[in-house]
PLY file of the C-alpha trace (Angstrom):
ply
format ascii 1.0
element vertex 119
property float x
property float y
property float z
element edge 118
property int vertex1
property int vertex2
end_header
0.12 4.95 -27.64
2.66 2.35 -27.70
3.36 -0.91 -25.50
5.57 0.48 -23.75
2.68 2.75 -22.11
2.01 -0.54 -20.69
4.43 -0.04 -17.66
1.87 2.33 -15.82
-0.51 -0.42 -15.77
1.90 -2.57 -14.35
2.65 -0.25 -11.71
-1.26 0.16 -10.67
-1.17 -3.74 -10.07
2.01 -3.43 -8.10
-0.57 -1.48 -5.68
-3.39 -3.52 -6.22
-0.43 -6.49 -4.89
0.87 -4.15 -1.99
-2.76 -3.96 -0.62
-3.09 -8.50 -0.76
-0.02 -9.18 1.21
-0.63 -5.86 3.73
-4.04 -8.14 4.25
-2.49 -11.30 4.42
0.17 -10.43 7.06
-2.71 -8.99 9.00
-4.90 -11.85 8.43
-2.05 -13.99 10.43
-1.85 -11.25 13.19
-5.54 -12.27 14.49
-6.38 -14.43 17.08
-8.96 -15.26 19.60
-9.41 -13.14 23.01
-11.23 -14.82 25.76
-13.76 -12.23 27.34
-12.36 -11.90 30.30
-9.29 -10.07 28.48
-11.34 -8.47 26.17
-10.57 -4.70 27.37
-7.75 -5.26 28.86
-5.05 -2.52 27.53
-3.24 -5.05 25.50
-5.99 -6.78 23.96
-6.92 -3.51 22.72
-3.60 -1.66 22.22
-3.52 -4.86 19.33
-6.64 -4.42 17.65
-5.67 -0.95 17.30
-2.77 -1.55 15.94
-3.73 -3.70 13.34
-6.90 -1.53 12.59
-4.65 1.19 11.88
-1.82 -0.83 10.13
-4.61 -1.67 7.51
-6.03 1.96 7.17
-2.36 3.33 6.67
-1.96 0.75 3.80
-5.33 1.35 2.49
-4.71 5.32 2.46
-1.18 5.16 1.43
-2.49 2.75 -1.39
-5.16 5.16 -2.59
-2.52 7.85 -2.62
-0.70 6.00 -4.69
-3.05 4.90 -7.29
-3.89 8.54 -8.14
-0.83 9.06 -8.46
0.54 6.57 -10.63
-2.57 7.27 -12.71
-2.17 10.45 -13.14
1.23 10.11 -13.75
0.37 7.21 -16.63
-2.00 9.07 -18.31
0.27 11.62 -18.41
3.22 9.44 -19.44
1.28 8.38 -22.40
-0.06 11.83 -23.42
3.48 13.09 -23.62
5.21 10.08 -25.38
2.65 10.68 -28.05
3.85 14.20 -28.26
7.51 13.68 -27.73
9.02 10.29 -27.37
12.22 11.88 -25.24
9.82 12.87 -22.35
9.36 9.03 -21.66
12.04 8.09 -19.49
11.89 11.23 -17.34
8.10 10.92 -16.52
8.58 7.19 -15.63
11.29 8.37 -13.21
8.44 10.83 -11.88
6.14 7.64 -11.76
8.43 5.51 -9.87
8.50 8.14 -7.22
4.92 7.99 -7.08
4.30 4.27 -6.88
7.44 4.33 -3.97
4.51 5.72 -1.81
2.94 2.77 -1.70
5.48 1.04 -0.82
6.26 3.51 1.86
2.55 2.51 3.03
2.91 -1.06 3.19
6.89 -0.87 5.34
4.90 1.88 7.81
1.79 -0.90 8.26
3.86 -4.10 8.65
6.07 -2.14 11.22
2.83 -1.01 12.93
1.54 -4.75 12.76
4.47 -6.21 14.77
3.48 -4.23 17.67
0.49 -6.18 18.42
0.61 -8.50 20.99
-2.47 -10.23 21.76
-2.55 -11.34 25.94
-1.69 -14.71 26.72
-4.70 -17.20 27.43
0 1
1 2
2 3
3 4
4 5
5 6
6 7
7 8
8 9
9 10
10 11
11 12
12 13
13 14
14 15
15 16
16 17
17 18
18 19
19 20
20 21
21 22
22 23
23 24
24 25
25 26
26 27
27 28
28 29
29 30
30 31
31 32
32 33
33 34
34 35
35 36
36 37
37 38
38 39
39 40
40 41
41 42
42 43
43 44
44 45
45 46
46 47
47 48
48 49
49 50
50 51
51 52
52 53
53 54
54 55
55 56
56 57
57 58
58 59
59 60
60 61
61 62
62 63
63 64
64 65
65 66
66 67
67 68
68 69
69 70
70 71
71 72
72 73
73 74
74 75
75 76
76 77
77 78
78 79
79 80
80 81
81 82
82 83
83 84
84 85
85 86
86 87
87 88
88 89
89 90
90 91
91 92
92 93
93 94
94 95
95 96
96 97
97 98
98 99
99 100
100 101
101 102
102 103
103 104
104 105
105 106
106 107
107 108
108 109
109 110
110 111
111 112
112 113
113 114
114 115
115 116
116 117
117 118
């Protein structure tokens, strides 16, 4: 196993990343609710939306860290065997870690669409 196996692990902390910001930009998207609006249909249409915007993230993340583990493990098994399989299975890993990234663009569009009601 070489250091250039090291590029798998780089692409699990791209994920571990992807899931920060995803909280950060939701962190930013809460805000107070006096009771009387608490069940109003906007109120809650927005805490929905940023409840799910974090479980798409946090699914799409998981997805994608089996995956790119998988993928590295098997990216290093096979460059031990044969050193021309490396750039192909890194193409195949690059697909894999695109999921997450697929996750994180479907939760910050969800995100947008939540509207708290005016006080």
């Amino acid at each position: 196993i070489t250091s250039k196996n090291l590029i798998s692990v780089i692409f699990c902390e791209a994920v571990a990343i992807y899931g920060v910001i995803v909280a950060i930009i939701l962190q930013t998207k809460l805000e107070s609710v006096p009771s009387s609006k608490m069940y109003d249909a906007e109120s809650l249409r927005a805490g929905y939306a940023i409840f799910a915007s974090g479980i798409i993230v946090g699914f799409a993340n998981l997805v994608c860290g089996l995956c790119v583990g998988i993928i590295g493990s098997s990216c290093a098994l096979s460059d031990a065997q044969n050193s021309t399989l490396f750039v192909k299975i890194l193409v195949i890993e690059i697909f894999g870690s695109a999921l997450g990234l697929f996750g994180v663009i479907v939760g910050i569009i969800m995100s947008a669409q939540a509207t708290w009601p005016t006080k």
